[in-house]
C-alpha positions in Angstrom: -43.2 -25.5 -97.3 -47.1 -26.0 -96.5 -45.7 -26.2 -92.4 -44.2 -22.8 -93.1 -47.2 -21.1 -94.6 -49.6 -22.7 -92.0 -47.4 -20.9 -89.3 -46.9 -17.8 -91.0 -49.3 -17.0 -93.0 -51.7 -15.3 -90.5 -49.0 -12.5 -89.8 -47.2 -12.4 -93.2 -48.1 -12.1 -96.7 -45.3 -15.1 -98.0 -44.8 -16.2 -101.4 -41.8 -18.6 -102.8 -39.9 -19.3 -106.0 -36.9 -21.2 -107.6 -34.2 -18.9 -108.6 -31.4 -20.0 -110.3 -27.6 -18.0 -109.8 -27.0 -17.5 -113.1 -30.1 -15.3 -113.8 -28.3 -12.4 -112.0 -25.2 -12.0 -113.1 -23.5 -15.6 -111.0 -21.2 -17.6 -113.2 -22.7 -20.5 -111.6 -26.2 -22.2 -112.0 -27.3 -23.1 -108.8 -31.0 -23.2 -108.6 -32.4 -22.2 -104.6 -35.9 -22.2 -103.3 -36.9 -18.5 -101.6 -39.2 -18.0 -99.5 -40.3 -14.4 -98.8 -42.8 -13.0 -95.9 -43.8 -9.3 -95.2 -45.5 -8.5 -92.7 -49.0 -7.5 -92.8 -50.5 -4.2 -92.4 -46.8 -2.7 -91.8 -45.4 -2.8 -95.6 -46.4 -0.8 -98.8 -46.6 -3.9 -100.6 -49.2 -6.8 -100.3 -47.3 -9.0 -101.5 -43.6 -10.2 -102.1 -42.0 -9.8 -105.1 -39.2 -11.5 -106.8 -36.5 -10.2 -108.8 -36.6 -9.8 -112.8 -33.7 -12.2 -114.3 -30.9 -10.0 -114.9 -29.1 -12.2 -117.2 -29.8 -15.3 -119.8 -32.8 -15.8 -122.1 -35.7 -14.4 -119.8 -33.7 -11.4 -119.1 -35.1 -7.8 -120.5 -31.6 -6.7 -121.0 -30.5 -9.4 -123.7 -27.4 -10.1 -121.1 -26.0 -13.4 -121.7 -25.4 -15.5 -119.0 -22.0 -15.3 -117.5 -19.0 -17.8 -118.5 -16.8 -19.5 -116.1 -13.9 -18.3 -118.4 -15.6 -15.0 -118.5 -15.1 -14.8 -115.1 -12.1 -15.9 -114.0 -10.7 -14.7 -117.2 -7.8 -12.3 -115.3 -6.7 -15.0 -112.6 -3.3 -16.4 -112.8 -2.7 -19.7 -112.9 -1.8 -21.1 -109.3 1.7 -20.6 -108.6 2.0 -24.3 -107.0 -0.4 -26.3 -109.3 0.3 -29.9 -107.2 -1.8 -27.7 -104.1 -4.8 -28.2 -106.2 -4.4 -31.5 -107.8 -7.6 -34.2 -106.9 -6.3 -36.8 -104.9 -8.5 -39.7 -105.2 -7.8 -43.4 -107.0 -9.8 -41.7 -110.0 -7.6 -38.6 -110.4 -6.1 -39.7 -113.2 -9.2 -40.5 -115.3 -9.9 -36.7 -114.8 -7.6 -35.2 -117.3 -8.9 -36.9 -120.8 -12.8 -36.3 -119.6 -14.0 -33.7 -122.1 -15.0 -30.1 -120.9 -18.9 -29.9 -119.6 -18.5 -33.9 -118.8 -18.2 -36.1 -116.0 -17.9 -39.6 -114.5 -20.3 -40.5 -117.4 -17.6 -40.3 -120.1 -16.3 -43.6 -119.3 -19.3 -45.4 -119.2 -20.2 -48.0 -121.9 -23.5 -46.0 -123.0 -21.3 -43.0 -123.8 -18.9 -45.5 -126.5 -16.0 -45.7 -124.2 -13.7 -48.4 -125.4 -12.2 -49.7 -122.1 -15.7 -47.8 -119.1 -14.8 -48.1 -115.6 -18.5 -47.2 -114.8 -21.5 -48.2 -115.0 -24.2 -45.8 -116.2 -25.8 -43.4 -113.6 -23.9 -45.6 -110.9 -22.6 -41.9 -109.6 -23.6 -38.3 -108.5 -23.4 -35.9 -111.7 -20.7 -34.0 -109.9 -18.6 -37.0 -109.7 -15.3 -36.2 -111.9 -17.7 -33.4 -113.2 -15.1 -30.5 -115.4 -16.2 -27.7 -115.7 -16.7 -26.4 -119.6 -15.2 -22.7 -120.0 -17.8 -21.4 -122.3 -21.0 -21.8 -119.6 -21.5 -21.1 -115.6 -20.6 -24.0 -113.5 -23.1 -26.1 -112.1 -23.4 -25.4 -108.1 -20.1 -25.3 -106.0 -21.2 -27.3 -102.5 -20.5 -27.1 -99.1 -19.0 -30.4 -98.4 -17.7 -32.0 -101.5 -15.9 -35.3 -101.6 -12.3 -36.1 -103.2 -13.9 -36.7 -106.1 -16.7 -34.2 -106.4 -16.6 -31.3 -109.2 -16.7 -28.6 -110.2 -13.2 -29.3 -111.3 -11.3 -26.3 -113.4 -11.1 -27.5 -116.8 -7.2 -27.3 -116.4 -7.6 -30.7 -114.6 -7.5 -28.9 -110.6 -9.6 -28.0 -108.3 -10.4 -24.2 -108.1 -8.3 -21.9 -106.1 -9.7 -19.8 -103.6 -10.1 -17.1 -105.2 -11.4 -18.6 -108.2 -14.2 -20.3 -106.4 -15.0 -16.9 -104.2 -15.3 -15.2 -108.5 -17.5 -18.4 -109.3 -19.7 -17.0 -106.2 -19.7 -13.6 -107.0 -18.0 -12.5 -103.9 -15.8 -9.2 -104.1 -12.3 -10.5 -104.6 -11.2 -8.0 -101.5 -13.5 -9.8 -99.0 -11.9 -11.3 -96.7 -12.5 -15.3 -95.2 -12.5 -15.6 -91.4 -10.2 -18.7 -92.1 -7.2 -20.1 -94.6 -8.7 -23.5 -94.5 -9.3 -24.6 -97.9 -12.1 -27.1 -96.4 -13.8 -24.2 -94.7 -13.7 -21.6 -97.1 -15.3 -24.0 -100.1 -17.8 -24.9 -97.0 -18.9 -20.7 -96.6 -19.0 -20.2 -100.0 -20.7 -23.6 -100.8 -22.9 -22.5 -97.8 -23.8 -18.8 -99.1 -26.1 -17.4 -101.0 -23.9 -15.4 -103.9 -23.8 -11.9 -103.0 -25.3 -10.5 -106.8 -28.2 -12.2 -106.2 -28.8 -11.8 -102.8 -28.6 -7.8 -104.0 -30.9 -8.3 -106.7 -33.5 -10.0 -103.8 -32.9 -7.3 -101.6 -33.4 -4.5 -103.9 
């Protein structure tokens, strides 16, 4: 970040913040650093400015943040369930892990009677299912077997569940079919709402 200001700076006015998702409208938390340059003497403004949260506690319009359930709410259930089962050696621990929970759940610290892991010996997202009642924490790019969100139904998301949890249009269309490559795009992307919110 210092590299980036050193190099810009003399042209551009450039200012940065953390941003979270959920703060505009995105059932997701997913928390980004921005970086913002205008360039001098050719803008009305001197300096960058960042959008006003849209939703949650710091927002001027009382909005609450917005629910996974919330927004997936009028998707079917996947005709062919077994398409999105997890495939791993640890599938099955996945269906009695409580909503909002992960790996951590069968971990002696937590009071599990019989833990198959130790505590913080895994990523957060490991086994990590998704609770209905809050956004998801961030979808990523490259996930492994094992890596969640996972839908609280015990699955991974569908498609076009996971382009909702994004906030893309439900019409837009994917360049590919590929499961792998459309969770890497969206995983990859910055969620359309908030990008709008930047950009206006």
């Amino acid at each position: 970040l210092d590299e980036v200001y050193s190099n810009l700076s003399s042209n551009y006015n450039i200012s940065h913040r953390l941003l979270d998702a959920a703060d505009y409208g995105v059932p997701q938390h997913r928390i980004r650093a921005f970086v913002i340059g205008i360039r001098k003497k050719k803008s009305l403004y001197n300096e960058p400015r960042f959008p006003k949260p849209t939703h949650g506690e710091d927002s001027e319009r009382d909005n609450d943040l917005i629910t996974s359930s919330e927004a997936l709410s009028d998707i079917n259930r996947p005709n062919n369930p077994d398409d999105y089962s997890m495939k791993s050696k640890h599938a099955h621990l996945l269906n009695d892990i409580p909503e909002g929970m992960n790996y951590s759940f069968y971990t002696e610290k937590m009071g599990h009677p019989d833990p198959e892991f130790e505590w913080r010996s895994k990523f957060s997202d490991y086994l990590y299912k998704a609770d209905p009642d809050k956004p998801i924490k961030t979808l990523k790019a490259k996930p492994g077997s094992t890596s969640g969100p996972f839908h609280w139904n015990n699955r991974r998301f569908t498609e076009k569940e996971l382009k909702r949890l994004q906030a893309f249009p439900d019409d837009f269309k994917f360049s590919t079919d590929s499961y792998t490559h459309i969770m890497r795009m969206i995983g990859n992307s910055v969620p359309p709402l908030q990008s709008l919110a930047i950009a206006n």
